[in-house]
C-alpha positions in Angstrom: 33.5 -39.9 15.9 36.1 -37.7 17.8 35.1 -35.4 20.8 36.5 -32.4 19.5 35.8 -30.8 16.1 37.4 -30.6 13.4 39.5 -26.7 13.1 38.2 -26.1 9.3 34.7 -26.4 10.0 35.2 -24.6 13.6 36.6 -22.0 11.3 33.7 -21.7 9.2 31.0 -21.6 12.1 31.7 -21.3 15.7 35.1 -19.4 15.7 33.6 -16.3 14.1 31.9 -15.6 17.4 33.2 -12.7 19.6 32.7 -15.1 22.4 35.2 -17.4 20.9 37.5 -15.6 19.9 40.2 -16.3 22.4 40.9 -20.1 20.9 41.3 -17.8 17.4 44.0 -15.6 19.3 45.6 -18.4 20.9 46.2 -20.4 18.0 47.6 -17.1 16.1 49.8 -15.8 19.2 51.7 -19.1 18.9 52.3 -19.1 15.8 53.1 -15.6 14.9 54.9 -15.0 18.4 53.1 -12.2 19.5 50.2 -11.1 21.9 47.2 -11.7 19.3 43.9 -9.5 20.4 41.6 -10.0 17.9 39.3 -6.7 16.9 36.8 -7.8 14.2 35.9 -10.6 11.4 35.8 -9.1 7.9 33.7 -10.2 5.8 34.8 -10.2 1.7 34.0 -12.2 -1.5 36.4 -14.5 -0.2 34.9 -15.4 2.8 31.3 -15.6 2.5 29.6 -19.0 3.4 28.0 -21.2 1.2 27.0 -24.8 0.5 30.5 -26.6 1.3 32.7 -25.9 -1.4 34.7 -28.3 -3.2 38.0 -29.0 -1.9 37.2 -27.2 1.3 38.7 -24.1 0.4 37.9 -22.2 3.8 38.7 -18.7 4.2 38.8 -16.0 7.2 39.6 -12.8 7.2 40.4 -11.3 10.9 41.6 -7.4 11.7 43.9 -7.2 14.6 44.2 -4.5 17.1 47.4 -3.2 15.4 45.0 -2.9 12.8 46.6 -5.4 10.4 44.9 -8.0 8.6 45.3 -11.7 8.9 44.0 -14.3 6.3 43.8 -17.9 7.4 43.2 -20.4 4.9 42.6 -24.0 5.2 43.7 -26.4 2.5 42.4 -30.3 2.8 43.5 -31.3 -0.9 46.6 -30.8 -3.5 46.9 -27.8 -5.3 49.5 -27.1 -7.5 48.9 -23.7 -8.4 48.5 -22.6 -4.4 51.4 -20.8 -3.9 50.3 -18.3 -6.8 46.6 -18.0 -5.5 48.4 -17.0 -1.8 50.2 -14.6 -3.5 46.6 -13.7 -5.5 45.1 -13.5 -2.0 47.1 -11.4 -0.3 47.7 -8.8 -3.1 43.8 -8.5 -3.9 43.1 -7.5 0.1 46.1 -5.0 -0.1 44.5 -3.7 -3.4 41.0 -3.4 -1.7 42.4 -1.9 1.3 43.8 1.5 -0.7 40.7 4.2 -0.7 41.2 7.0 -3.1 44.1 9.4 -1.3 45.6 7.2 1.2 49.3 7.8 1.6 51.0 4.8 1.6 52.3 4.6 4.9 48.8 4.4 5.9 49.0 0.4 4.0 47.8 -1.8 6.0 50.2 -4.9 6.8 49.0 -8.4 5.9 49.8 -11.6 7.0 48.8 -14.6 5.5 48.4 -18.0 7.6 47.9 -21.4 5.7 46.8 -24.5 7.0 47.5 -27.3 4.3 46.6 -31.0 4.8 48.9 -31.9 1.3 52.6 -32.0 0.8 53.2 -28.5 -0.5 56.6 -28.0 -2.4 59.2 -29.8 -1.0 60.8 -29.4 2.2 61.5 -31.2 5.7 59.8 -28.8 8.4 56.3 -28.6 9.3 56.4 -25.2 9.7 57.6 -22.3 6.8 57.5 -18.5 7.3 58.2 -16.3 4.3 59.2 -12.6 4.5 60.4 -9.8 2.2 63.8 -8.4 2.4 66.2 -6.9 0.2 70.1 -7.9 -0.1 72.3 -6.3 -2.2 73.9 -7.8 -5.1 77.4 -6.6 -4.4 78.1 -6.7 -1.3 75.3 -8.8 -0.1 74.3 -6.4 2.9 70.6 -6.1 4.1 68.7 -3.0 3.0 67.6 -0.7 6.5 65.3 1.6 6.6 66.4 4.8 8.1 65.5 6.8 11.5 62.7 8.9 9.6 61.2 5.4 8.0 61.3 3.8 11.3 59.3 6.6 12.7 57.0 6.6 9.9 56.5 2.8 9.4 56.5 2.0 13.4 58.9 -0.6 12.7 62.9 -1.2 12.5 62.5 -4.0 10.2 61.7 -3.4 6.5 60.3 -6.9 6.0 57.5 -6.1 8.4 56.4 -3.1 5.8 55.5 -6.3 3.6 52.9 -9.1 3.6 54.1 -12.4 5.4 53.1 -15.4 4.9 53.0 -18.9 7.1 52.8 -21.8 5.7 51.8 -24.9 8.2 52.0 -28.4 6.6 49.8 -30.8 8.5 50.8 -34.2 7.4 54.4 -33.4 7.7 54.0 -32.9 11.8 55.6 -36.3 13.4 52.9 -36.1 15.7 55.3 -35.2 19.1 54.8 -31.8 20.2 58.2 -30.4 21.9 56.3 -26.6 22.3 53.3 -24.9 22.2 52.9 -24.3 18.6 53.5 -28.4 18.5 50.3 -29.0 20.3 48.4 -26.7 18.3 49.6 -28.4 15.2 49.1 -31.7 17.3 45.1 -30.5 17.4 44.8 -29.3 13.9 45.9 -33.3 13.0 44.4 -35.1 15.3 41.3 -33.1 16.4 42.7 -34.0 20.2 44.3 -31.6 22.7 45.6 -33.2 25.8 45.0 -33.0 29.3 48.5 -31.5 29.8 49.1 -29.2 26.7 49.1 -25.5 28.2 49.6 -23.5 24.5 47.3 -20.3 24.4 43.7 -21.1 23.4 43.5 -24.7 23.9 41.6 -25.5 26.7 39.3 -23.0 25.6 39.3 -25.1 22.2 38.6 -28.0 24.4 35.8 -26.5 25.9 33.7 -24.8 23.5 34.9 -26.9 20.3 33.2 -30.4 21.8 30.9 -32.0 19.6 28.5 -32.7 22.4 27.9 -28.9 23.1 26.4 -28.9 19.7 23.2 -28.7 18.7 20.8 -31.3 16.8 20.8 -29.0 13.6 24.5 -28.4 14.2 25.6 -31.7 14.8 23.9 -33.0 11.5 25.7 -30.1 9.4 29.1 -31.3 10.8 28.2 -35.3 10.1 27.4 -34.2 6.6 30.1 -32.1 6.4 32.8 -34.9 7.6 30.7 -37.2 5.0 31.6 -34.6 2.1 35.2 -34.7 2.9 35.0 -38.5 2.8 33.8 -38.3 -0.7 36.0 -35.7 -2.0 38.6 -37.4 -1.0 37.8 -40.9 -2.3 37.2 -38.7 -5.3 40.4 -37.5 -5.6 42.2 -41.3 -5.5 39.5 -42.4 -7.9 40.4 -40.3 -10.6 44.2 -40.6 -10.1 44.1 -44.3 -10.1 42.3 -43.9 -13.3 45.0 -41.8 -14.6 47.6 -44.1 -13.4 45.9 -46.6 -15.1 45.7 -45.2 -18.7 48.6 -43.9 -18.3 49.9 -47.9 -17.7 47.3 -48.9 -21.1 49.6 -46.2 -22.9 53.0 -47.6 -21.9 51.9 -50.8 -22.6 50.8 -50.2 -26.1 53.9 -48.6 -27.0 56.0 -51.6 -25.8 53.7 -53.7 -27.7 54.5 -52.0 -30.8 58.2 -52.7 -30.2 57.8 -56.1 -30.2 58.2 -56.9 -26.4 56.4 -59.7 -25.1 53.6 -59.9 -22.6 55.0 -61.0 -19.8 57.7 -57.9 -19.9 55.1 -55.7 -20.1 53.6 -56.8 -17.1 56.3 -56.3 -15.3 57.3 -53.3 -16.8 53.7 -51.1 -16.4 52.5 -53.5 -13.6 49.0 -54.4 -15.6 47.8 -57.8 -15.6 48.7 -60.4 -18.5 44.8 -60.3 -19.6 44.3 -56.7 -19.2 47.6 -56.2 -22.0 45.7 -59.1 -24.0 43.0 -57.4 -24.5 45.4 -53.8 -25.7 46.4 -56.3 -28.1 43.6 -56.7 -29.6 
């Protein structure tokens, strides 16, 4: 077993601490590019812990001193339909965040930070951020706002009015981290931070997220926890090479029907000359 733990479960019991709250702001200052101070952890429907939930579907919900709200998500397993329930996410905490006779500049801004651990859409960067803007259709210029907007929205930039979203693919990092956002990414896939990284909140992740600093009951929650991940993910093959396989038995039955032979259909699907034998019969 590693030294350090894992981020998603960090995320789900230690990092909700005030006193650890500086790895939390360290890891979001990089990526967003600003000063992160970290003012409360919200608590929704969302959020609220239970027995380990399948896929690993780990939310936190964190309010910023700006006063805007952050959503980090961690993602172990495929899902196709996750770019719609980020979309879900964020509108539903916008929605819950209106009280009856709030003006709408009083909105509060959202961004929404995903940690995936599957090959998301395709793409060659490790890194994604999405923003809202508008470009005209005619003469392809960017919408402003104007002086008085500025001064009511605090901003010069209409796409910060909107939710943002960051999208981090794990699996896709080539493991060499050429800045600081590299080493946190390095950490979140390979649970190790080296002696020489200097990116905000690391070497406080390297002190307070060692396995040895936890306790007995603590410790056995993570082995089971890492044990659960194990399974779901031997889960997941299972049942795809079970698909791949009947969808192979289907194949093969059809160019059965058509009169090809055995040993072209072995080639063809890849099954075995006895496994099509027995579709023959």
């Amino acid at each position: 077993m590693k030294n350090l733990i894992r981020f998603d479960w960090a995320v789900k019991r230690l990092l909700r601490n005030k006193s650890n709250f500086g790895i939390l702001e360290g890891f979001l200052s990089e990526l967003i590019g600003d000063d992160i101070k970290i003012e409360s952890i919200l608590e929704g429907e969302s959020n609220k812990e239970d027995k380990y939930q399948k896929f690993n579907r780990v939310d936190m919900l964190v309010q910023n001193s700006k006063g805007e709200l952050i959503i980090i998500e961690i993602q172990n397993n495929q899902e196709h339909d996750y770019l719609l329930r980020v979309l879900f996410g964020t509108s539903i905490l916008l929605v819950n965040n209106i009280d009856e006779g709030m003006d709408y500049a009083q909105i509060k801004k959202i961004i929404s930070v995903n940690i995936v651990y599957f090959d998301l859409g395709h793409g060659d960067d490790y890194v994604y951020h999405g923003t809202t803007q508008f470009e005209g259709i005619h003469n392809h210029d960017i919408l402003k706002l104007s002086k008085d907007q500025e001064s009511l929205y605090h901003t010069n930039n209409i796409s910060k009015i909107f939710p943002e979203y960051y999208v981090i693919k794990v699996n896709q990092f080539n493991d060499v981290a050429k800045d600081t956002l590299d080493e946190w990414i390095y950490f979140l896939k390979k649970d190790e931070i080296k002696d020489e990284f200097k990116a905000k909140g690391l070497k406080e992740a390297k002190r307070q997220l060692d396995i040895m600093k936890l306790s007995e009951e603590e410790r056995k929650e993570y082995e089971n926890y890492i044990e659960q991940q194990r399974y779901e993910r031997s889960l997941i093959v299972s049942n795809y090479r079970v698909g791949e396989i009947n969808k192979a038995q289907e194949i093969a039955k059809k160019c059965l029907q058509k009169g090809m032979n055995v040993e072209e259909v072995a080639d063809l699907t890849g099954l075995s000359k006895d496994e099509i034998e027995k579709i023959k019969q």
